[in-house]
C-alpha positions as CSV (number, residue, x, y, z in Angstrom):
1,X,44.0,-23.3,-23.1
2,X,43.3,-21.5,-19.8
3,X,40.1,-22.0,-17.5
4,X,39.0,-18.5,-18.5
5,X,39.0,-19.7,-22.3
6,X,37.4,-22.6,-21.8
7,X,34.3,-20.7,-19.6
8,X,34.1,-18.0,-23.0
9,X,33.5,-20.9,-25.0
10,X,31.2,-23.0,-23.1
11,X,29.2,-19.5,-22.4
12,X,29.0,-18.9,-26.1
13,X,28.0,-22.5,-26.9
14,X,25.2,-22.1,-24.4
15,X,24.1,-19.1,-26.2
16,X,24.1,-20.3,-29.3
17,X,22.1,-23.8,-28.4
18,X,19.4,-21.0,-26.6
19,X,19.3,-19.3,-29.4
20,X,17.8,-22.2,-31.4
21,X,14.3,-21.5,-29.0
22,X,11.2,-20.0,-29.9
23,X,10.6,-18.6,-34.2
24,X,9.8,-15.5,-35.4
25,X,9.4,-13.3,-38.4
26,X,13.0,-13.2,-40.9
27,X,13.8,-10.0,-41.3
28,X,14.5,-8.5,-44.3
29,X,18.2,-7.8,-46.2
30,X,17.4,-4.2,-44.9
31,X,17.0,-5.3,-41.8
32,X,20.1,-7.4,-41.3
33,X,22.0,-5.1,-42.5
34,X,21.0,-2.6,-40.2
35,X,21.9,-4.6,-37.2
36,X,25.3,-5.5,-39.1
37,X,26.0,-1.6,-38.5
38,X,24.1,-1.3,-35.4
39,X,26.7,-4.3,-34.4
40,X,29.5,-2.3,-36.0
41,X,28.8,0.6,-34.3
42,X,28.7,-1.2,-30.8
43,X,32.0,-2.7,-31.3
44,X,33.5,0.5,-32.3
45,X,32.2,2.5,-29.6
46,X,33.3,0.1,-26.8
47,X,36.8,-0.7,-28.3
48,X,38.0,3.1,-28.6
49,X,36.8,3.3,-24.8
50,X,38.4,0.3,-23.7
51,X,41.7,1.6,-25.6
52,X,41.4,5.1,-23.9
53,X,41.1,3.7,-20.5
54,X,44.0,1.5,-21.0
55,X,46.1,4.6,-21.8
56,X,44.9,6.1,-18.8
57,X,45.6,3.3,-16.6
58,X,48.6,1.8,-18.3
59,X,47.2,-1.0,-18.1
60,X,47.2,-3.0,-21.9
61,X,47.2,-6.5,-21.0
62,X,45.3,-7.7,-18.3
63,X,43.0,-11.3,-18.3
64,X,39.7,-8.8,-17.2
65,X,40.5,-6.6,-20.0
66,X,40.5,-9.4,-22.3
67,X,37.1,-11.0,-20.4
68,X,35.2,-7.8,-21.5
69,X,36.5,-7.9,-25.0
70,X,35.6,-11.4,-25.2
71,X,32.1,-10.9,-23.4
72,X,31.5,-8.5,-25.7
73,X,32.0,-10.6,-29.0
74,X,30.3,-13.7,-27.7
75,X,26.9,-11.7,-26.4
76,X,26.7,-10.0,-30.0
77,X,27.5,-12.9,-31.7
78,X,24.5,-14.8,-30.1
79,X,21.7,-11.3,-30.4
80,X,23.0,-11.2,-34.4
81,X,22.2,-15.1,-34.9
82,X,19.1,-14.7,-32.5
83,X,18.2,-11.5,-34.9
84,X,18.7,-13.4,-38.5
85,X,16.3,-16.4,-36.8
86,X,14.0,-13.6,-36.1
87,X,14.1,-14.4,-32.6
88,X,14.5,-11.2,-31.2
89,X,14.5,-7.8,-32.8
90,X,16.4,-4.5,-30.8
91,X,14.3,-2.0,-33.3
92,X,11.0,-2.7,-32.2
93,X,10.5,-1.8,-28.6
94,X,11.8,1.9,-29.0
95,X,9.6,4.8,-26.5
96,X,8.0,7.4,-28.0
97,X,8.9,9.7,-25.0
98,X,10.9,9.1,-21.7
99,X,7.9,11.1,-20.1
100,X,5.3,9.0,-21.7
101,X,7.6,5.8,-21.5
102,X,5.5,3.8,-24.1
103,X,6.6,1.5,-26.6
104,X,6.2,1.8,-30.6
105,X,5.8,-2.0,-31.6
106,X,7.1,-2.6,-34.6
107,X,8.4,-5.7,-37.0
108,X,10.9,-6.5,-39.1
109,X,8.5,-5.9,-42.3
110,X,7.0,-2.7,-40.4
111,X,3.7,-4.2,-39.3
112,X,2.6,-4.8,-35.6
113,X,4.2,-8.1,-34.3
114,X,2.4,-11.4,-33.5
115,X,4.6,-11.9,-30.5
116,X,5.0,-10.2,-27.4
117,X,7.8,-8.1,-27.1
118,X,10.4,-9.7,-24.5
119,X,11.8,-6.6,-22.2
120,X,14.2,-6.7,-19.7
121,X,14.0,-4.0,-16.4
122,X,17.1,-3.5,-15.0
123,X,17.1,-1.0,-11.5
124,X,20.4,0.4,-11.2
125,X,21.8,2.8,-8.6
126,X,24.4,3.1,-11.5
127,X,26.7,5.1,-8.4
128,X,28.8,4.9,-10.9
129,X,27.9,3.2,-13.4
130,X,30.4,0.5,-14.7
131,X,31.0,-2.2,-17.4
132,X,29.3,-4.8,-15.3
133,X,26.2,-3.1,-15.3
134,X,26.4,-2.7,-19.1
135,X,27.4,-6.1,-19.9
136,X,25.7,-8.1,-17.9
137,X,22.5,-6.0,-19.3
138,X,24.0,-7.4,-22.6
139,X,24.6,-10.9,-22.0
140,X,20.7,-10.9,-20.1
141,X,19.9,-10.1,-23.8
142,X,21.4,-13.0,-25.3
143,X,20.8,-15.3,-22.5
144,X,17.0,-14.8,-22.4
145,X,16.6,-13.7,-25.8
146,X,15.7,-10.1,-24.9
147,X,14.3,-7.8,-27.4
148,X,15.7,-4.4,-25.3
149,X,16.5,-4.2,-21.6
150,X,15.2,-0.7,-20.0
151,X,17.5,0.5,-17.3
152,X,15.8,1.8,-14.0
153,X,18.2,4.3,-12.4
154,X,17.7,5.0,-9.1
155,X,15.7,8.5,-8.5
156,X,16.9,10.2,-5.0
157,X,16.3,7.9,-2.0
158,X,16.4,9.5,1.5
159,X,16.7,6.2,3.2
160,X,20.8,6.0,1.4
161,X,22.1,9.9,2.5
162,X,25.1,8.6,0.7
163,X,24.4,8.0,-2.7
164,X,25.0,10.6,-5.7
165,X,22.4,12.7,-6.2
166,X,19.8,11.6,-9.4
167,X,20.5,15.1,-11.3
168,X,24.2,13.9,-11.3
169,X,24.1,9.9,-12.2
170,X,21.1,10.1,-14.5
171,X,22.5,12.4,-17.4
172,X,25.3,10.3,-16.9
173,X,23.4,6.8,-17.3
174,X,21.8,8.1,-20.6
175,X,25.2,9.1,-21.9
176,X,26.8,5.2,-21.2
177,X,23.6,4.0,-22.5
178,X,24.6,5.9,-26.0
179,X,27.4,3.8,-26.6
180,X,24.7,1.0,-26.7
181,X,22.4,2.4,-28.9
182,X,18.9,0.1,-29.7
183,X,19.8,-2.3,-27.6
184,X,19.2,-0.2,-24.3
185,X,16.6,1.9,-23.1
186,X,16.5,4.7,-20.6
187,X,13.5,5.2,-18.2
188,X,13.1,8.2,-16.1
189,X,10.4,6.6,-14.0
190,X,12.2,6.9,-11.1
191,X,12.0,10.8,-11.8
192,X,8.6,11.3,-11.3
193,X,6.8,13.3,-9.0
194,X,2.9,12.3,-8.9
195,X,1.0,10.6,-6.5
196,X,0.0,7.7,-6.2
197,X,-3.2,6.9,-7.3
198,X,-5.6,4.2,-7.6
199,X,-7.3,5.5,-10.3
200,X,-4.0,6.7,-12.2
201,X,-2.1,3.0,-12.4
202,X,1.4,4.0,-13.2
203,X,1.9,6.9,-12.0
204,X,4.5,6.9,-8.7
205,X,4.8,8.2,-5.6
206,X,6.0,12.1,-4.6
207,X,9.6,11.3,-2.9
208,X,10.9,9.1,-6.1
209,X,11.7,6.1,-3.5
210,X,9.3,3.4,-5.3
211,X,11.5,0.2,-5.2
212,X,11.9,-1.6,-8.4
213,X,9.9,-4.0,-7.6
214,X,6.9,-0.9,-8.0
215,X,8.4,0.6,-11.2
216,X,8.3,-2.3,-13.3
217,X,4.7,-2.5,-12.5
218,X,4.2,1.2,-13.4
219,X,6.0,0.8,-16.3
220,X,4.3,-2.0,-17.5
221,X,0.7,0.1,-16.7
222,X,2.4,2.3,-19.1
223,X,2.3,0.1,-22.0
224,X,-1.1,-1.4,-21.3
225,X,-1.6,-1.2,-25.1
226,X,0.8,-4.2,-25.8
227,X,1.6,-7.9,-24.9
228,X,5.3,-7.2,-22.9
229,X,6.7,-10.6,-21.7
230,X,8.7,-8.2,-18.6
231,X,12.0,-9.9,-17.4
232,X,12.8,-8.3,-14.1
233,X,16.7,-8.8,-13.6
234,X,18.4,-8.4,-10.0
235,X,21.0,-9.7,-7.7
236,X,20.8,-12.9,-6.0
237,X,21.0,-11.3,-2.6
238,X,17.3,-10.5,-3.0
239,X,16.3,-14.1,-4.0
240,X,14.3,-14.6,-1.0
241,X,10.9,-14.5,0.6
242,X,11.4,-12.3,3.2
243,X,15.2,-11.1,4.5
244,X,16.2,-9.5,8.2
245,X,17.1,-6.1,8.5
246,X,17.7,-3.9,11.5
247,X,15.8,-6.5,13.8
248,X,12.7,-6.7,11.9
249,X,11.7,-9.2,9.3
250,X,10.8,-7.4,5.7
251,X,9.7,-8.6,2.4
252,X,12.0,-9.3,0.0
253,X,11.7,-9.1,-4.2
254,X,10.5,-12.5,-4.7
255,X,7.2,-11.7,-2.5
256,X,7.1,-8.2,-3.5
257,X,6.4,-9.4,-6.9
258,X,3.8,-12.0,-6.2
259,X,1.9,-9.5,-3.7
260,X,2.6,-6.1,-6.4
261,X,1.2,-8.6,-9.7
262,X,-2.4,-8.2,-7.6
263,X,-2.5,-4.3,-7.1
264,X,-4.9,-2.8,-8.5
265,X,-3.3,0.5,-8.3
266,X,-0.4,-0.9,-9.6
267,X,-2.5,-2.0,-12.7
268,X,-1.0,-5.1,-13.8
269,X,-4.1,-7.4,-13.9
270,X,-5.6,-4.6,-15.7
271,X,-3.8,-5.2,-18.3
272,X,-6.5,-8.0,-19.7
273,X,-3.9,-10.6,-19.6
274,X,-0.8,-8.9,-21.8
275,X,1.7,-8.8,-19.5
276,X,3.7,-11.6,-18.5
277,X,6.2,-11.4,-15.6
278,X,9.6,-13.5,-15.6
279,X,12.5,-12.4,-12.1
280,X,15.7,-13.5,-13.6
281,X,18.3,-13.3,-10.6
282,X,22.0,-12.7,-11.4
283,X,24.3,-14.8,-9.4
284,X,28.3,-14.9,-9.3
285,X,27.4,-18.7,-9.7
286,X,25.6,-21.6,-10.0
287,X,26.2,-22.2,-6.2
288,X,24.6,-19.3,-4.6
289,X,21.2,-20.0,-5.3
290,X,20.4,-23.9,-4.7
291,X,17.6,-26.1,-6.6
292,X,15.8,-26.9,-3.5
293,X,15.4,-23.1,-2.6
294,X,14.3,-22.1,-6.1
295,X,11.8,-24.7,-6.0
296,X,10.6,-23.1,-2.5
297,X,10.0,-20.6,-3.7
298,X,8.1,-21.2,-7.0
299,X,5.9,-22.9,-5.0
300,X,4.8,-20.0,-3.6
301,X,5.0,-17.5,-7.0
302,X,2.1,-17.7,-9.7
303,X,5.4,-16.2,-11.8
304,X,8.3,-17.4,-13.3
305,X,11.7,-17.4,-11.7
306,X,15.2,-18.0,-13.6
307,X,18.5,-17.7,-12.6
308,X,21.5,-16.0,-14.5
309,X,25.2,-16.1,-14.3
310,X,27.2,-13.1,-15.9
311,X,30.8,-13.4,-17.0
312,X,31.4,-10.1,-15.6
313,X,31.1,-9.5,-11.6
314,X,32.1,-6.4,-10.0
315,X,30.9,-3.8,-7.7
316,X,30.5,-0.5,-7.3
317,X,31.6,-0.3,-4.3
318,X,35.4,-1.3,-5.2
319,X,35.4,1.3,-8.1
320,X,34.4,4.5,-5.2
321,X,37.1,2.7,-3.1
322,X,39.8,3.3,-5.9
323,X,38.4,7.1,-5.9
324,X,38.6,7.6,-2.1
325,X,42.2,6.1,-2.0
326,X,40.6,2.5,0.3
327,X,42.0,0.0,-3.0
328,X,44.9,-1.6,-2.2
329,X,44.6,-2.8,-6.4
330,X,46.4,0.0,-8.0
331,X,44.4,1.1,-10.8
332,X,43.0,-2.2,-11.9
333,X,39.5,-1.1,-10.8
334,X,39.5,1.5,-13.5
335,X,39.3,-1.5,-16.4
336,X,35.7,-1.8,-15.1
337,X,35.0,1.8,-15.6
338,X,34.0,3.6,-18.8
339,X,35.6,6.5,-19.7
340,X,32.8,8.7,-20.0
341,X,32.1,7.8,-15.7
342,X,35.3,8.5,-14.9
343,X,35.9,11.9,-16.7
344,X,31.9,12.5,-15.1
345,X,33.7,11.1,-11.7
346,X,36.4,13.8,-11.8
347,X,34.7,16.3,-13.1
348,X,32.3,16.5,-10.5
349,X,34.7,15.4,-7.8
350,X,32.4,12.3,-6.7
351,X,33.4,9.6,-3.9
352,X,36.2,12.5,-3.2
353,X,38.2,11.5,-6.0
354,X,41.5,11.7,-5.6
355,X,44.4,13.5,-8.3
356,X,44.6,11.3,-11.1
């Protein structure tokens, strides 16, 4: 059995023994049946994508093709046997608007849960956005036993000229996000266009450039009404204190938080003690973030910190190569690219794509 089998089956035993942590209400038969064709659904959905872009590539047989499938059955496995412990539920944290952004808080039996609801926020430029993205969303599920993770796409940002403009990648988010169905959430956050206001918690800046450090906090103001244990997931790169750029010395996500958590226009100690913040950093591996720096830097957090390795890796960057003729990997990149983003891609003429 090859190294990359054995890694799918050590991941899935890790998920499994994690998902043996905290209790919470059964659900119902109802209930698990719904998530047996919410599961269905899911599988079907990805699988005739996957299948469509290996017609379009050519490419049928190839070990990263097989790591998605494989991702993809291990991560559900683990949220269905999370799901029948009661564990986590993908129903309850639905919004009752994307302009209101606030959650409807709902059991298993229909009544308001004893537990706080465990959200992941996930900031995305999403330029474009790719099965990495999706799945690693997924696995941040299982991992950390996620009710829902809320994807933060980027709004427009005039400090990156370069990057597709919001009224192009956000329809385009909420479409991928589709395929996923109650497991993902779409937040438009990033398209507001209020002030900022200390008297209006939540409620964002003009220009749409709040980092995502901000918009979880505004989100979170958002849902003041319930107890939201908030996973902020990012890359390692930002696991530090403060980082370099351009000369000058800037802070970086793991003081952002600690500094943004005591706002008060940011309103998160308003909330009376409901939220709860967790930054879960996604690292290629183990080896990029050390013990002694993670316990640095707790020592200067009143937060928690975790870190996350994801089966899938890839960047967006290597998928607009492909499109501007710069990948010297034929048309491998295109495995890591849903087919809904690459018709978008095409159709809009993005990254200069080239003829297909």
């Amino acid at each position: 059995m090859g190294r990359e089998r054995w890694g799918a089956l050590f991941f899935a035993w890790i998920l499994l023994v994690g998902a043996l942590g905290f209790a919470g209400e059964k659900p119902t038969a109802s209930q698990l049946q719904a998530f047996a064709e919410l599961r269905r659904k899911v599988e079907a959905n990805i699988g005739v994508d996957l299948d469509a872009m290996a017609t379009i590539t050519g490419i049928t047989a190839d070990p990263d093709l097989q790591k998605i499938r494989d991702t993809l059955k291990i991560s559900l496995d683990s949220l269905e046997l999370q799901f029948q412990d009661g564990k986590i539920n993908p129903f309850i944290g639905n919004f009752i608007s994307e302009g209101q952004r606030r959650f409807v808080k709902v059991s298993a039996s229909g009544q308001e849960h004893s537990r706080p609801l465990r959200i992941g926020y996930f900031p995305v430029a999403a330029d474009p956005f790719h099965w990495a993205h999706l799945f690693t969303a997924l696995e941040a599920m299982a991992q950390l036993g996620l009710d829902k993770v809320v994807f933060i796409v980027a709004g427009s940002d005039p400090r990156k000229p370069d990057l597709t403009p919001a009224e192009l990648r956000h329809p385009l988010a909420k479409q991928m996000l589709e395929n996923f169905s109650e497991f993902f959430a779409y937040s438009d956050i990033t398209l507001q266009e209020n002030a900022n206001n200390p008297e209006t918690p939540g409620v964002l800046s003009s220009n749409g450039a709040n980092d995502g450090e901000s918009n979880i906090f505004h989100d979170l103001a958002r849902n003041s009404h319930l107890a939201i244990r908030a996973f902020y997931l990012v890359g390692s790169d930002h696991f530090n204190w403060t980082v370099e750029k351009k000369g000058k010395i800037q802070d970086d996500t793991v003081k952002k938080i600690e500094e943004n958590m005591k706002k008060i226009n940011l309103g998160f100690a308003a909330a009376s003690g409901k939220h709860q913040l967790v930054a879960a950093f996604i690292a290629r591996n183990k080896a990029e973030i050390t013990d002694e720096k993670i316990a640095e830097l707790r020592s200067k957090i009143t937060y928690d910190l975790q870190v996350m390795v994801p089966t899938l890796s890839y960047s967006s960057t290597q998928i607009r190569n492909y499109f501007q003729g710069k990948s010297l990997d034929d048309k491998r990149p295109l495995i890591y690219l849903p087919t809904g983003s690459y018709n978008f891609i095409l159709k809009h003429g993005l990254y200069a794509a080239k003829a297909q």
